[in-house]
Wavefront OBJ file of the C-alpha trace (Angstrom):
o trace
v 6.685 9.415 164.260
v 7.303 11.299 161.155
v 9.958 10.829 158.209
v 9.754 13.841 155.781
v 7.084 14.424 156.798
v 5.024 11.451 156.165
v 3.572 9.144 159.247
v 5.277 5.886 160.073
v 3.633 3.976 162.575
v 6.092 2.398 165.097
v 4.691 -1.356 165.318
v 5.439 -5.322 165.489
v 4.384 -7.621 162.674
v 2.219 -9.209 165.892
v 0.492 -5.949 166.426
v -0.428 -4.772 163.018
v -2.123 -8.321 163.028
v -4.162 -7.443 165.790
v -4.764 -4.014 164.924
v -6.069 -5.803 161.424
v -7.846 -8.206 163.101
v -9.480 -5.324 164.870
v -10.167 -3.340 161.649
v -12.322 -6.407 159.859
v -14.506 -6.619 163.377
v -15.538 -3.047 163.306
v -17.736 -2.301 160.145
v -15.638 0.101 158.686
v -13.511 0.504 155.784
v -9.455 1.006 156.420
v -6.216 1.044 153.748
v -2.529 0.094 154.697
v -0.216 1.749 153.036
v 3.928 0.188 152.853
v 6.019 2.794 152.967
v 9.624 2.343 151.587
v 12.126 5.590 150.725
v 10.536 5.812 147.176
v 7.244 6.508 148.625
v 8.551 9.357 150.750
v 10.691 11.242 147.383
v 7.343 10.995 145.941
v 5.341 12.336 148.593
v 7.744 15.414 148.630
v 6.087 16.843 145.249
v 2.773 15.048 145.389
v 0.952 16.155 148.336
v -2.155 14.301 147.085
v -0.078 11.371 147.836
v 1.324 12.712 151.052
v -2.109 13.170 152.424
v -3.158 9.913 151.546
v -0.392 8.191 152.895
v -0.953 10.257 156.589
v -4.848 9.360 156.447
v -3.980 5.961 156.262
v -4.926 3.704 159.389
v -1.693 1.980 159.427
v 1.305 3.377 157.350
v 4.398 0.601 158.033
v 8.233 0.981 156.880
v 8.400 -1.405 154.105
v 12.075 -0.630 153.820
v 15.800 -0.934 155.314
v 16.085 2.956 154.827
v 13.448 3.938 156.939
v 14.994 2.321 159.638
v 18.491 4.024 158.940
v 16.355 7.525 158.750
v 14.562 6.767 161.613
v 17.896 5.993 163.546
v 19.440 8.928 161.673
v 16.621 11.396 163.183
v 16.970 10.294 166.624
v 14.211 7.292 167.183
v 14.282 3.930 166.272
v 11.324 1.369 164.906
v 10.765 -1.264 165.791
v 10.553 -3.610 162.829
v 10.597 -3.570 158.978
v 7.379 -4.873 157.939
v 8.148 -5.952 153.805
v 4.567 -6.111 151.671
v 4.713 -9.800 150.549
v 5.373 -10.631 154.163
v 2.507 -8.598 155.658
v 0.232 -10.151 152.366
v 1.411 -13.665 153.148
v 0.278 -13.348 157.337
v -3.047 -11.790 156.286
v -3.373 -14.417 153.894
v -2.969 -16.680 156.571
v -5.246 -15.536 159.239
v -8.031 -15.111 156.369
v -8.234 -18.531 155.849
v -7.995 -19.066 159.428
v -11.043 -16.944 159.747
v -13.109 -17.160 156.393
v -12.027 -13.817 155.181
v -12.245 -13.515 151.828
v -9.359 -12.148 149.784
v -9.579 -10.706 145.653
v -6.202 -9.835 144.406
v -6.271 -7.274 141.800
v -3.082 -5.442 139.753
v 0.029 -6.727 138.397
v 0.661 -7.993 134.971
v -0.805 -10.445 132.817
v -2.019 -13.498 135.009
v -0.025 -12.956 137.514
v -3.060 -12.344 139.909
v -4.223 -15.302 139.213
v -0.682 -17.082 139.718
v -0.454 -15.528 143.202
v -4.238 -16.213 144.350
v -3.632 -19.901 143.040
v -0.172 -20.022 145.485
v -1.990 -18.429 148.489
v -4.632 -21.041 148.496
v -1.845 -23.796 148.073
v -0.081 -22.526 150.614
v -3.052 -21.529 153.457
v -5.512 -24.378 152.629
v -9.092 -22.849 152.999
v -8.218 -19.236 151.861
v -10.875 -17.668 149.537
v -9.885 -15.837 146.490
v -13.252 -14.347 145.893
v -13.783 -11.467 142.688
v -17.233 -10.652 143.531
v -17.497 -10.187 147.581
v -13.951 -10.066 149.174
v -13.448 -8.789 153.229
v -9.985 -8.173 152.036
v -8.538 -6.087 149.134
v -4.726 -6.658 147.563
v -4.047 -3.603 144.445
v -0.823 -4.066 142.800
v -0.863 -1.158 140.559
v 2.781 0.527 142.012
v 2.735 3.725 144.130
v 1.136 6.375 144.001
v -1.110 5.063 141.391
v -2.295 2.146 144.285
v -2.843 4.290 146.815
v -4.642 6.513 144.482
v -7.132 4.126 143.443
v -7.715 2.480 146.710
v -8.576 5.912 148.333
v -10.826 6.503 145.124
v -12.985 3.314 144.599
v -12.684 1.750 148.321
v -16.113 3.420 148.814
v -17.542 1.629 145.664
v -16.785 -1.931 147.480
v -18.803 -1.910 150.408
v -17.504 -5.566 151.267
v -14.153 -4.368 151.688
v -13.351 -4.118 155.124
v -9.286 -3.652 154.264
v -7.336 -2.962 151.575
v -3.227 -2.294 150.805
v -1.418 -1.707 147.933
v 1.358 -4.688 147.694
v 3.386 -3.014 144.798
v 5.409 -6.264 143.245
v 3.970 -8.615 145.936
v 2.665 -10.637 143.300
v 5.768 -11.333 141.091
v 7.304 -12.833 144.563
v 4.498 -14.933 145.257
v 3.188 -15.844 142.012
v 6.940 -17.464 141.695
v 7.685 -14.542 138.936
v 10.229 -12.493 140.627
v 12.800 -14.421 143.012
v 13.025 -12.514 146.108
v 16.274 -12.242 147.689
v 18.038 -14.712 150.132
v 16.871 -14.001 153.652
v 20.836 -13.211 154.558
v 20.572 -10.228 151.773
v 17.596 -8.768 153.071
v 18.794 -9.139 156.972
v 21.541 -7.125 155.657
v 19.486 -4.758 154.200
v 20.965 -5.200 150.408
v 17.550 -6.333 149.068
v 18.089 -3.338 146.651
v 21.598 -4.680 145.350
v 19.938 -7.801 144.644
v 16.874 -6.539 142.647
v 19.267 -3.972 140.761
v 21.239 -7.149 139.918
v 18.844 -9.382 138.628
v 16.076 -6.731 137.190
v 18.569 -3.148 135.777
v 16.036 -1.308 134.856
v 14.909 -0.353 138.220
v 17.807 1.767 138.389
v 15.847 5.174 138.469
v 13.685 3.641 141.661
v 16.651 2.451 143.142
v 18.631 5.636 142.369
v 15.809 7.576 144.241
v 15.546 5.205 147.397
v 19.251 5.097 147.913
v 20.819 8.477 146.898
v 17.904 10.930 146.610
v 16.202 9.633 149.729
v 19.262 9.542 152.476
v 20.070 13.159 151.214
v 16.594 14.470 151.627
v 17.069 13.053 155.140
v 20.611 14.344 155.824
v 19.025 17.867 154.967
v 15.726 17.429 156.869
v 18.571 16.125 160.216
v 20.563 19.216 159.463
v 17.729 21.387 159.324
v 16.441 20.518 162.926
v 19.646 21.155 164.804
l 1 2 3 4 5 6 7 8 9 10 11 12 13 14 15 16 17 18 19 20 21 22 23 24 25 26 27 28 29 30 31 32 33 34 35 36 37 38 39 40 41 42 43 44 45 46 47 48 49 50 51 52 53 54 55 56 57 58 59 60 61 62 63 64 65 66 67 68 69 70 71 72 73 74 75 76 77 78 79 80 81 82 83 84 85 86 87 88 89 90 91 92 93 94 95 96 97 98 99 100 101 102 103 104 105 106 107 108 109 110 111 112 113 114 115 116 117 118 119 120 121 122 123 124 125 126 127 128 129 130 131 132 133 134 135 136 137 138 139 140 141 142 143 144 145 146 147 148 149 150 151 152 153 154 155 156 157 158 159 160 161 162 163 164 165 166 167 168 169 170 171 172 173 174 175 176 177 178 179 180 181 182 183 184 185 186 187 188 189 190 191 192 193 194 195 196 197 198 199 200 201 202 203 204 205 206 207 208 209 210 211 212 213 214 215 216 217 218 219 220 221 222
């Protein structure tokens, strides 16, 4: 299906695990992308972006809104797939499998911070610089995507890689993510506005700009 235009592919958390699994058994290089209403304001006026969020292999809502739009356009989706969750499965099925993982982006250490939690956490995962299977950029949207579609050609060992925006901050223990209740309830915003103002420009675009660019596109059809 399509949300202003942009791809959004209609999948459970268990099937984007087995399409992965699929993508690091073929020999080719793919990118994720994790779309959340941000993402899709941007796209409207950078159709660099646009394109390279509709080439990607697997383009997931990474946000409440999407599934509101989606409902709001007449389908539905099946899940919300957030980017520290989908990080934290991969995570765990690479060192189930020996894939190894580099982590690159965010501020200061916190790379390090999050690669030192993951192996903690999945005993046996690889954090490896040099050779990874499996590519994390934290470098916010588009400039992740950007880079990604840019270099990924330049790492021939990479058989994946996804921007994770703030994945890091959440699991390098930086950033506390929001109760699971707030989240369920699809207030995740409220909570980050609350404990981090700044991000009131984002937020301002993912829940004004981006339900009225909707509303119009809904209109529009009928």
């Amino acid at each position: 299906m399509k949300i202003l235009g942009v791809r959004v592919d209609n999948l459970t958390i268990n099937q984007v695990l087995e399409k992965i699994e699929g993508f690091l058994a073929d020999g080719r290089q793919h990118y994720i992308v994790t779309l959340n209403p941000e993402f899709l304001v941007k796209a409207q006026k950078d159709q660099s972006f646009k394109q390279i969020l509709n080439q990607a292999d697997l383009a997931l809502p990474d946000g409440i809104g999407l599934i509101f739009a989606a409902w709001f356009l007449g389908q539905s989706l099946k899940q919300r797939i957030a980017g520290v969750d989908l990080m934290e499965k991969i995570c765990q099925k690479a060192a189930q499998n020996g894939w190894p993982v580099c982590l690159i982006g965010g501020q200061s250490d916190i790379a390090q911070k999050a690669g030192a939690n993951l192996k903690k956490k999945y005993p046996g995962l690889e954090i490896n610089q040099n050779n990874p299977k499996i590519l994390f950029v934290a470098l916010g949207a588009p400039k992740q995507e950007k880079w990604i579609v840019e270099n990924l050609k330049n790492i021939p060992s990479v058989k994946l890689a996804i921007g994770v925006g703030g994945s890091f901050d959440f699991i390098s223990g930086q950033v506390r993510r929001a109760p699971r209740l707030i989240r369920f309830l699809g207030l995740e915003w409220l909570w980050r506005l609350m404990r981090q103002p700044w991000r009131i420009k984002r937020i301002f675009r993912a829940i004004i700009i981006f339900p009225w660019l909707v509303l119009k596109h809904g209109f529009n059809q009928d």
